[in-house]
C-alpha positions as CSV (number, residue, x, y, z in Angstrom):
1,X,-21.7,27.4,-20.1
2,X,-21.3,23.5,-20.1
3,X,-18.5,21.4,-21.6
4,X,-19.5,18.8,-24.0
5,X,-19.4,15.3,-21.9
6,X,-17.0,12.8,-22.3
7,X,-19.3,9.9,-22.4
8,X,-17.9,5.9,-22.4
9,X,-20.2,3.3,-22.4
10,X,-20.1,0.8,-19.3
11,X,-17.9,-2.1,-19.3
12,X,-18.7,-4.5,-21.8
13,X,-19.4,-8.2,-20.8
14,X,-20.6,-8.0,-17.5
15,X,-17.1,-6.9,-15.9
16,X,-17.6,-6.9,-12.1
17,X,-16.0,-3.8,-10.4
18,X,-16.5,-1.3,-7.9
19,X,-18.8,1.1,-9.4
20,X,-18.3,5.2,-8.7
21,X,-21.7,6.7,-9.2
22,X,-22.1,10.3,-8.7
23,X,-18.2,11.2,-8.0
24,X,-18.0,15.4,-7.9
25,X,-14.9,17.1,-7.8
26,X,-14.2,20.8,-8.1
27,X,-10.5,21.6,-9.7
28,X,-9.8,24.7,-11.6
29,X,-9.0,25.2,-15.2
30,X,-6.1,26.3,-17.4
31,X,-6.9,29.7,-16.3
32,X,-7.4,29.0,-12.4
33,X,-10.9,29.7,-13.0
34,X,-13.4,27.2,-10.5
35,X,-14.7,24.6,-12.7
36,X,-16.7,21.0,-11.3
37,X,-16.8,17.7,-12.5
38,X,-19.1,15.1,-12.6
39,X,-18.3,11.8,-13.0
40,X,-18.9,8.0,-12.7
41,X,-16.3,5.6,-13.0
42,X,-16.4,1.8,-12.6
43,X,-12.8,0.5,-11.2
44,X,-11.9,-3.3,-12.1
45,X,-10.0,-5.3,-9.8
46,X,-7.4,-7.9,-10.6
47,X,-9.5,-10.5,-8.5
48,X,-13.0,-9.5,-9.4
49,X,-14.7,-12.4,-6.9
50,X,-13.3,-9.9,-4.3
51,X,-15.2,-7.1,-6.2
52,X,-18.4,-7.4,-4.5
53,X,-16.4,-7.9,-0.9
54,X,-14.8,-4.0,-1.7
55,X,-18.1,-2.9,-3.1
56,X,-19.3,-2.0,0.5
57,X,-18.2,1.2,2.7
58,X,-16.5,3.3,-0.4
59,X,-16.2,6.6,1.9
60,X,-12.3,5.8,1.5
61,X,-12.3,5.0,-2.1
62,X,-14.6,8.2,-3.0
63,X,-11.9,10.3,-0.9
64,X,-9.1,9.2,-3.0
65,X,-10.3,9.8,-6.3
66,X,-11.6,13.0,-5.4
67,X,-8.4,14.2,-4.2
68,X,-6.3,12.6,-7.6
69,X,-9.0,14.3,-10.0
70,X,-9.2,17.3,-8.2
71,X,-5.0,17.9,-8.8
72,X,-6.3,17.4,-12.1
73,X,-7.0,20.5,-15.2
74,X,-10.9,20.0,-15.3
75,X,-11.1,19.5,-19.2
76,X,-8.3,16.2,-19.0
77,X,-11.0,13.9,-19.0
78,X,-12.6,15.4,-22.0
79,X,-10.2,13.8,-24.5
80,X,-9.4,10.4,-24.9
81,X,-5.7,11.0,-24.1
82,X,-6.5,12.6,-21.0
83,X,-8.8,9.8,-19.5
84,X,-6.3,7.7,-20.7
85,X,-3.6,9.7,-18.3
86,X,-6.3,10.0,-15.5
87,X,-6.8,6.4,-15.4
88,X,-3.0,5.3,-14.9
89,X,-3.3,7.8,-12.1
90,X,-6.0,6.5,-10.5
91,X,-4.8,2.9,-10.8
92,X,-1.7,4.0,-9.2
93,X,-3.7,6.2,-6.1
94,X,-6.0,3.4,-5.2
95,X,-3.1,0.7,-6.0
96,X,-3.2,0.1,-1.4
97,X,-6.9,0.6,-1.0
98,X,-8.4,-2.8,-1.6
99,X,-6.3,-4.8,0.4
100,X,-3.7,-6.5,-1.8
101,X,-6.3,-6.5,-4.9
102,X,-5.3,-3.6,-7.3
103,X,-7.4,-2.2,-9.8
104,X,-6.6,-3.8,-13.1
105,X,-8.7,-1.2,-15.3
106,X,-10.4,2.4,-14.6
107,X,-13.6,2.8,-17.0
108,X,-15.3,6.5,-17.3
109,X,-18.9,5.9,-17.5
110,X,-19.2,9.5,-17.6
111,X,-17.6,12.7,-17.5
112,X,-18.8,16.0,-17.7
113,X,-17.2,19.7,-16.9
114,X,-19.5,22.8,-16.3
């Protein structure tokens, strides 16, 4: 049985990021019970002219967020005070992994539990 998805429309106005497409994570519910994830995310650094420069090898960046969200209850993303929680998390997990240019803002392009 599916979750409903979470669904947040891209960043308005052009934003440059690092975009996330495709992320899948498999934590486990309230109950323990195996649940996955499917999301895409779009992370916004403070100096976006180096966003294209950290848009290359992302094995390291997919890593960390998979191991944040997967500490995570699956259905936090499904509210809007949950993302809200899941994105200062993320912010502060990748804050080291774009060399000295932290991600300003984390936008959920789309999240879905099954």
């Amino acid at each position: 049985l599916k979750s409903p998805a979470a669904t947040v429309t891209s960043p308005a106005g052009g934003i440059q990021g690092v975009s996330c497409q495709g992320v899948v994570v498999d934590p486990r519910d309230e109950k323990g019970n195996p649940r996955i994830v499917f999301c895409d995310l779009v992370l916004e650094l403070e100096n976006p002219r180096a966003a294209n420069a950290a848009d290359g090898d992302r094995t390291e960046v997919r890593r960390a967020i998979y191991d944040l969200l997967r500490g995570e209850p699956a259905r936090e993303g499904l509210s809007p005070e949950g993302r809200a929680r899941l994105k200062e998390k993320l912010k502060g997990g990748l804050k080291g992994l774009f060399a000295g240019n932290p991600v300003k803002e984390v936008y959920f392009t789309r999240y879905e539990v099954d």
